[in-house]
C-alpha positions as a LaTeX table, in Angstrom:
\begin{tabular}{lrrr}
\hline
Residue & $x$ (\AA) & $y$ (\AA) & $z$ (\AA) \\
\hline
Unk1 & 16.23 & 0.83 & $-10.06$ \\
Unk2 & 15.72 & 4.73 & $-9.43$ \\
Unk3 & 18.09 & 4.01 & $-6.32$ \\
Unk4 & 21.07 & 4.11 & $-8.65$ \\
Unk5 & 20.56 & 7.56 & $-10.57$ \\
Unk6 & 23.03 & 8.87 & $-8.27$ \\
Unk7 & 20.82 & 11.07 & $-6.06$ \\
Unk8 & 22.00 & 12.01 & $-2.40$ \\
Unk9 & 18.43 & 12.65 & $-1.14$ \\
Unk10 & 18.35 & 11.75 & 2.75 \\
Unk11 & 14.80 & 10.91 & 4.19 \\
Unk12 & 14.33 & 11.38 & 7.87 \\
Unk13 & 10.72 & 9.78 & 9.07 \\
Unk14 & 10.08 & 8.40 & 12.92 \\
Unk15 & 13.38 & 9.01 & 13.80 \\
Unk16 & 15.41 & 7.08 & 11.52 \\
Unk17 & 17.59 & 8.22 & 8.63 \\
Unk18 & 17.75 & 6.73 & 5.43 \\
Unk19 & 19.76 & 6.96 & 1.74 \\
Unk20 & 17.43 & 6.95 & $-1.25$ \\
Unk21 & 21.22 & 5.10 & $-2.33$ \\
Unk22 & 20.85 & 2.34 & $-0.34$ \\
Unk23 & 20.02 & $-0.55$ & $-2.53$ \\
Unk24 & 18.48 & $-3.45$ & $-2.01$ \\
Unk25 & 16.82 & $-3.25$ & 1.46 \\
Unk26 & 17.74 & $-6.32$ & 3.60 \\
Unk27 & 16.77 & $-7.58$ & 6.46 \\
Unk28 & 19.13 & $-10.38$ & 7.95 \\
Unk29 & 17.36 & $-11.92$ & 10.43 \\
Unk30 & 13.94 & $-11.83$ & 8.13 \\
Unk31 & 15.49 & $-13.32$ & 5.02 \\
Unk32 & 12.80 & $-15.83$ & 5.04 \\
Unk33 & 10.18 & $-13.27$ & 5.82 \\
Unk34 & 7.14 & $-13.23$ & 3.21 \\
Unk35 & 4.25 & $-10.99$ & 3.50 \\
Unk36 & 1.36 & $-10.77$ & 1.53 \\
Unk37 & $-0.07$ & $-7.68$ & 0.16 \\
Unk38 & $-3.51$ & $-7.85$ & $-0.30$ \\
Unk39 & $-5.57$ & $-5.16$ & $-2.83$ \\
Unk40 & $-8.78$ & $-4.34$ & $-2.27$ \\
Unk41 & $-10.92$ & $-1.45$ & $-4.49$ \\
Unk42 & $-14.59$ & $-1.63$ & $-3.87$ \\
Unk43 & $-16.88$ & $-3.27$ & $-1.52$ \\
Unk44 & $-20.44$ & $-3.74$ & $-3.27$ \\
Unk45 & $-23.20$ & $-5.74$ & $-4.64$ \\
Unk46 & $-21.93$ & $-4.75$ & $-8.10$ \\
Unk47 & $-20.68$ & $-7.93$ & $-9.67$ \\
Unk48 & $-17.67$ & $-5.70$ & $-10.66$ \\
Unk49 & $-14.22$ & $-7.50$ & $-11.01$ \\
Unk50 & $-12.80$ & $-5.69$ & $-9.13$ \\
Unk51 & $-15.53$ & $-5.60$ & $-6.34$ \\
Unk52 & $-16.07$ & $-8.05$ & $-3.04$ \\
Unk53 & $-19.20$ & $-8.06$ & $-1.17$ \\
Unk54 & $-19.53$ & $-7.32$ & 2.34 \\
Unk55 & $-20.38$ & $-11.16$ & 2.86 \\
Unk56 & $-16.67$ & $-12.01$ & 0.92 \\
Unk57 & $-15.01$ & $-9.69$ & 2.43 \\
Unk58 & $-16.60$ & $-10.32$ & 6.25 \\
Unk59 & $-15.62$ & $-14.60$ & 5.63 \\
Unk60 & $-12.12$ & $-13.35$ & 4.47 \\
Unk61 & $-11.39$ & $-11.66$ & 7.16 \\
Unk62 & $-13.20$ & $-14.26$ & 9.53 \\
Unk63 & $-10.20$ & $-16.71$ & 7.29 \\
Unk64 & $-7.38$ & $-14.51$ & 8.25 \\
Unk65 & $-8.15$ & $-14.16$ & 12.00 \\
Unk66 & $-9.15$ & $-18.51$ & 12.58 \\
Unk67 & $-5.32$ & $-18.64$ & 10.47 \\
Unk68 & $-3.36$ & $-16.58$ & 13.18 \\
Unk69 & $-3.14$ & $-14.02$ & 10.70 \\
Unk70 & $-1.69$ & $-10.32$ & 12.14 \\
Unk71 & $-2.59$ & $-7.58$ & 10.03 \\
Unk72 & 0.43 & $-5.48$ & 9.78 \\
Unk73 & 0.65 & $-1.55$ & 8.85 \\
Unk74 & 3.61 & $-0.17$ & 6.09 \\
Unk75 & 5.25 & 1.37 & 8.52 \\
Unk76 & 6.11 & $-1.88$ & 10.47 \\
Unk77 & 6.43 & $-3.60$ & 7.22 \\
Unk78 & 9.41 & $-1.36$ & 6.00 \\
Unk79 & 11.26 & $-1.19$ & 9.29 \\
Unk80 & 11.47 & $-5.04$ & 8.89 \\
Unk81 & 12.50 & $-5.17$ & 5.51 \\
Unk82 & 15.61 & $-2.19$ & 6.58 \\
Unk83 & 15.96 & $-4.58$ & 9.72 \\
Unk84 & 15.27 & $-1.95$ & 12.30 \\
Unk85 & 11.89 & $-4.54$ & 13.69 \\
Unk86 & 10.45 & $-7.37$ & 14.04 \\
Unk87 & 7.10 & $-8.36$ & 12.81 \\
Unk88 & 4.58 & $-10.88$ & 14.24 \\
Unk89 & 4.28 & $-14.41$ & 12.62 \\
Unk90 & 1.69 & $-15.03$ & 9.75 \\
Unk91 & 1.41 & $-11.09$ & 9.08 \\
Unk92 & $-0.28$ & $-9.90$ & 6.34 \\
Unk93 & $-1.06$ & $-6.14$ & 4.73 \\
Unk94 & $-4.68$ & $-4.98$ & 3.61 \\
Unk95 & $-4.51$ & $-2.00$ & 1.26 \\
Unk96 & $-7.40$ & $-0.47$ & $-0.21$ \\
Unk97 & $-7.33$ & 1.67 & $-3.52$ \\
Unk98 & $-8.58$ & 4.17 & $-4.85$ \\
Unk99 & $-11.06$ & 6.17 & $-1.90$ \\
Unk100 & $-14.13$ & 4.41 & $-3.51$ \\
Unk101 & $-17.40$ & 5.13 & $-0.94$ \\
Unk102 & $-17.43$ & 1.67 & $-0.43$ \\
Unk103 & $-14.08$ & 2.35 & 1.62 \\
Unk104 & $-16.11$ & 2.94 & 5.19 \\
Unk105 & $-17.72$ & $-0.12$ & 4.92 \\
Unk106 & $-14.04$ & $-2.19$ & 3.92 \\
Unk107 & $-13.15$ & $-0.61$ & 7.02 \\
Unk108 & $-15.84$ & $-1.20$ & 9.19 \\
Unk109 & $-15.47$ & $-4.96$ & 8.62 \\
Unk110 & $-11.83$ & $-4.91$ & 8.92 \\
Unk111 & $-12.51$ & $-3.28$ & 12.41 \\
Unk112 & $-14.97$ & $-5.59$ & 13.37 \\
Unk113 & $-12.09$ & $-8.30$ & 13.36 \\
Unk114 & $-9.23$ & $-6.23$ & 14.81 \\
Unk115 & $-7.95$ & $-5.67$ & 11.39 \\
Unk116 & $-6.11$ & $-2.41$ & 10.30 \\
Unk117 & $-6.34$ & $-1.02$ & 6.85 \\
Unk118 & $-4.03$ & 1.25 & 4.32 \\
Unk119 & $-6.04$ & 3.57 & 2.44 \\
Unk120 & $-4.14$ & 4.41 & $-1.18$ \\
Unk121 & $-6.54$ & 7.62 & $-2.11$ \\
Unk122 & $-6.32$ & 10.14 & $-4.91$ \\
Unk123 & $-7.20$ & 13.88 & $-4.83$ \\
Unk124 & $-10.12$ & 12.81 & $-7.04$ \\
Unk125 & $-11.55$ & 10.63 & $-4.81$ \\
Unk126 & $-15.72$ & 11.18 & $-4.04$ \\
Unk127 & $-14.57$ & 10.87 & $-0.04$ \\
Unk128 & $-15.41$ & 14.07 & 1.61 \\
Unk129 & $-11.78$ & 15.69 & 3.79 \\
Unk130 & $-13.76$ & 14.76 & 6.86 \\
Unk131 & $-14.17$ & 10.90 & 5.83 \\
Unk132 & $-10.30$ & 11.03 & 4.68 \\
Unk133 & $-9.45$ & 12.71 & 8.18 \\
Unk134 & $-11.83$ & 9.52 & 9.66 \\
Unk135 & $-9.91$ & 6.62 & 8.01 \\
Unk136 & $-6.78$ & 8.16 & 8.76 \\
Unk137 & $-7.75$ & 7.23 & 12.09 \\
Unk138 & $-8.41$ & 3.82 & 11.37 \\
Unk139 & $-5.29$ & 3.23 & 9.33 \\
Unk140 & $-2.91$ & 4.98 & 7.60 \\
Unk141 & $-3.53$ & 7.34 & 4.62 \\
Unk142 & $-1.49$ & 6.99 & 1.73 \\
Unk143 & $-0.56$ & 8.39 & $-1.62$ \\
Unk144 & $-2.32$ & 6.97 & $-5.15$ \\
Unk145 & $-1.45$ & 10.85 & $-7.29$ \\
Unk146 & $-3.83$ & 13.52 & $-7.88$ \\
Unk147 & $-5.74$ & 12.15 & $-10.98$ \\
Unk148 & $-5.48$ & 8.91 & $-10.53$ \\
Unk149 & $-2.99$ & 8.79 & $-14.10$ \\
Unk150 & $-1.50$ & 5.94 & $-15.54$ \\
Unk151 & 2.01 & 7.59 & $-14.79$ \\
Unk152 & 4.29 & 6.08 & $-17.53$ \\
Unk153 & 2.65 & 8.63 & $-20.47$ \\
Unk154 & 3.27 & 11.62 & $-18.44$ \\
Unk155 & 6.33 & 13.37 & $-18.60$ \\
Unk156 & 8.79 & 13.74 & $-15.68$ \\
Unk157 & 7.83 & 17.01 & $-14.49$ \\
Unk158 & 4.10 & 16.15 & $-14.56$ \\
Unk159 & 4.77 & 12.89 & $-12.67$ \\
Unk160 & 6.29 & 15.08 & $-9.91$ \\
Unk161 & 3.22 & 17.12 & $-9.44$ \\
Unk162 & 0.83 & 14.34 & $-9.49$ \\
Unk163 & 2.70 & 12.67 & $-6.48$ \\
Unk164 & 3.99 & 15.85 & $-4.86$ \\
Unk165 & 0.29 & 17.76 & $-4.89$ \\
Unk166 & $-1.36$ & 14.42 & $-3.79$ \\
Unk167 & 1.11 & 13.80 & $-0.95$ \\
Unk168 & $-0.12$ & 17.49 & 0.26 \\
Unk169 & $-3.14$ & 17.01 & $-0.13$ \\
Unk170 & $-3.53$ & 14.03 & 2.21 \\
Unk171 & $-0.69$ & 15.43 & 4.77 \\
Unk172 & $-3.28$ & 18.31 & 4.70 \\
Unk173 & $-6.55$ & 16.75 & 5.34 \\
Unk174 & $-5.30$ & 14.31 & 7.81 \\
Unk175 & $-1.92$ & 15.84 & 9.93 \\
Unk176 & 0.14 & 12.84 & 9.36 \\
Unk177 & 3.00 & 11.81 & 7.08 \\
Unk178 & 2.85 & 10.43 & 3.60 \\
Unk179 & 5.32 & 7.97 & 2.79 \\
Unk180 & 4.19 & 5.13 & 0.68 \\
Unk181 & 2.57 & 5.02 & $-2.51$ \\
Unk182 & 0.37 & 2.71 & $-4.99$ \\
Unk183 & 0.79 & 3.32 & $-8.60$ \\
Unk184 & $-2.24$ & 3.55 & $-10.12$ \\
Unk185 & $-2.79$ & 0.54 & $-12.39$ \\
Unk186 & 0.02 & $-1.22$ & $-11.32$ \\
Unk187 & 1.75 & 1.77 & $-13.90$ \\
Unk188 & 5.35 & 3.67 & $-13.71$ \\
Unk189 & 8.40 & 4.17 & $-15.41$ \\
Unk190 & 12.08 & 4.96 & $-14.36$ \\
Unk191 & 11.21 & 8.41 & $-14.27$ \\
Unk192 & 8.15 & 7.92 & $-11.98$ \\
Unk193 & 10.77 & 5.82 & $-9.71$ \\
Unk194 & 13.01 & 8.84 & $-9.72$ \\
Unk195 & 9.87 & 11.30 & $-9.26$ \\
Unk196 & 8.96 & 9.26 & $-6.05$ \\
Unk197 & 12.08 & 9.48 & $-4.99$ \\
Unk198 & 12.50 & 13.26 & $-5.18$ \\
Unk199 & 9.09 & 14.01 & $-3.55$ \\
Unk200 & 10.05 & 11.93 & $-0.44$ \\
Unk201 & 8.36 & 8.66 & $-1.35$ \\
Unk202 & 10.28 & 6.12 & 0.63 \\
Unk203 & 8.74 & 3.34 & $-0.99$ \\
Unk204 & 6.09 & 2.11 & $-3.39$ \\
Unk205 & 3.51 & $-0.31$ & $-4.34$ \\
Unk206 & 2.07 & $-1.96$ & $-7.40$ \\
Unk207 & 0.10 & $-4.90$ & $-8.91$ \\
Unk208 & 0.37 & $-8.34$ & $-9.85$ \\
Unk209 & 3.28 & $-10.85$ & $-8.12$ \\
Unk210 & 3.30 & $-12.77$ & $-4.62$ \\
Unk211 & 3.79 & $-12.34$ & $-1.21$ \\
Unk212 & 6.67 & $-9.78$ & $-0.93$ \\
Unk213 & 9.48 & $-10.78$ & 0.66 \\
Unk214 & 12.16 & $-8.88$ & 3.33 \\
Unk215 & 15.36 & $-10.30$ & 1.76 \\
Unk216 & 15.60 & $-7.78$ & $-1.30$ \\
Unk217 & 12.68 & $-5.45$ & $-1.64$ \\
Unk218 & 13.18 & $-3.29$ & $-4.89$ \\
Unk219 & 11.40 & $-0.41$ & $-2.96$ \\
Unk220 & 9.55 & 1.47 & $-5.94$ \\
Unk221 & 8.15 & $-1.84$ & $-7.36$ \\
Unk222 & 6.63 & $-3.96$ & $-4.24$ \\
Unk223 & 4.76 & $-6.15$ & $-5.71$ \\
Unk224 & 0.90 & $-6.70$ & $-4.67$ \\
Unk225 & $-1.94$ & $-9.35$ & $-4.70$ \\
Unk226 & $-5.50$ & $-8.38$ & $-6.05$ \\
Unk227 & $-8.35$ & $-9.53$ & $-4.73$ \\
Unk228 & $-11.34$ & $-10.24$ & $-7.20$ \\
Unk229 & $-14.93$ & $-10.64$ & $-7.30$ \\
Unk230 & $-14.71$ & $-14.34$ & $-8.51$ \\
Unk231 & $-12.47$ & $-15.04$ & $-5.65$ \\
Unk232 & $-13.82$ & $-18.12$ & $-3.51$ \\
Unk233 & $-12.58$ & $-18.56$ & 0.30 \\
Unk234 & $-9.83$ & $-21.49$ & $-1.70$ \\
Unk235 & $-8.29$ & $-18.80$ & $-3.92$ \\
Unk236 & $-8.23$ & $-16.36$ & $-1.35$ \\
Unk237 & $-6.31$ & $-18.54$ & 1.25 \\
Unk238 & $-4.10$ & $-19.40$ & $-1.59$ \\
Unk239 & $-3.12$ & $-15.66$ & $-2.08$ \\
Unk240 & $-3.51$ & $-15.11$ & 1.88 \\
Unk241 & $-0.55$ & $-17.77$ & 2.06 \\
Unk242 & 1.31 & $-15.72$ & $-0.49$ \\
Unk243 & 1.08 & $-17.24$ & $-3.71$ \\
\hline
\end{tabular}
């Protein structure tokens, strides 16, 4: 999709090179390869939709480890997918959204069970730079814009900022590269392809789908699973397995 606008932009991260023209991403020996992105937001007592308790979340995670499940991070996940890795069996990706409070205890529980995390946080986030800084420890910190803008009604030059300034932000507060990024409400356009392509967004995430699989990735549109509040251990494991 925004691969094909004819741009020459060459990303360089952990030492390997890569052409925004290269389209799709394959991976040979992992045509078979399907992992599951998971999407978390909160982690409360709220009754929200889009909330888990700590006592759904804790039994998932329980679910994922008794299954042989490997929680995987984005990094390894898009060296597969370009062929350059191998990943373990059963792996599986645990993204959280959005840099809700709730976010230290998600991680807590993911640590208590060996899991690691990806935190998709905006500049408008209520974490404090010192709790960003402390999950970027945990797992990786990644992009989610400044405002936290459903990007399709802005216009190009806006869409840059909001990824651009965000991407600083976070490379600020926590040392370490920004790569990846979640569109906020599942939400772009061919212009916010081309915008994440220009501000050195290798590849990014949205909403709704299956398990995403290594054959041929569309890189700006991977697709994600939510996790909801009316989610029972069955559905979960259903979405765990990818579907």
């Amino acid at each position: 999709r925004a691969l094909l606008y004819g741009l020459t932009l060459i990303l360089v991260w952990g030492g390997v090179s890569t052409s925004a023209s290269a389209v799709p991403l394959t991976a040979t020996d992992h045509a078979a390869v399907r992992v599951p992105i998971l999407v978390y937001h909160a982690v409360d007592e709220s009754g929200n939709t889009y909330s888990v308790t700590p006592r759904q979340l804790d039994e998932q995670c329980r679910w994922l480890v008794e299954q042989g499940y490997t929680a995987i991070t984005l990094r390894q996940f898009w060296r597969a997918a370009r062929g350059l890795a191998d990943l373990p069996s059963n792996p599986v990706i645990l993204t959280n959204d959005d840099g809700d409070p709730s976010v230290r205890k998600f991680a807590n529980i993911l640590d208590r069970y060996g899991l690691v995390g990806t935190y998709f946080v905006n500049n408008v986030s209520p974490l404090t730079q010192r709790q960003i800084r402390s999950l970027s420890q945990r797992g990786a910190v990644e992009a989610h814009t400044v405002s936290h803008v459903a990007l399709s009604g802005l216009d190009y030059k806006d869409q840059v900022s909001e990824i651009a300034e965000n991407r600083a932000y976070l490379e600020r507060i926590t040392g370490q590269p920004v790569r990846f990024l979640a569109w906020p409400y599942g939400d772009a356009s061919e212009t916010a392809f081309q915008a994440a392509e220009v501000t050195g967004i290798v590849a990014a995430f949205g909403l709704g789908g299956t398990a995403a699989g290594l054959d041929a990735i569309d890189r700006y549109a991977i697709p994600r699973i939510t996790i909801y509040a009316e989610d029972d251990l069955a559905t979960f494991a259903a979405k765990g397995r990818g579907s």
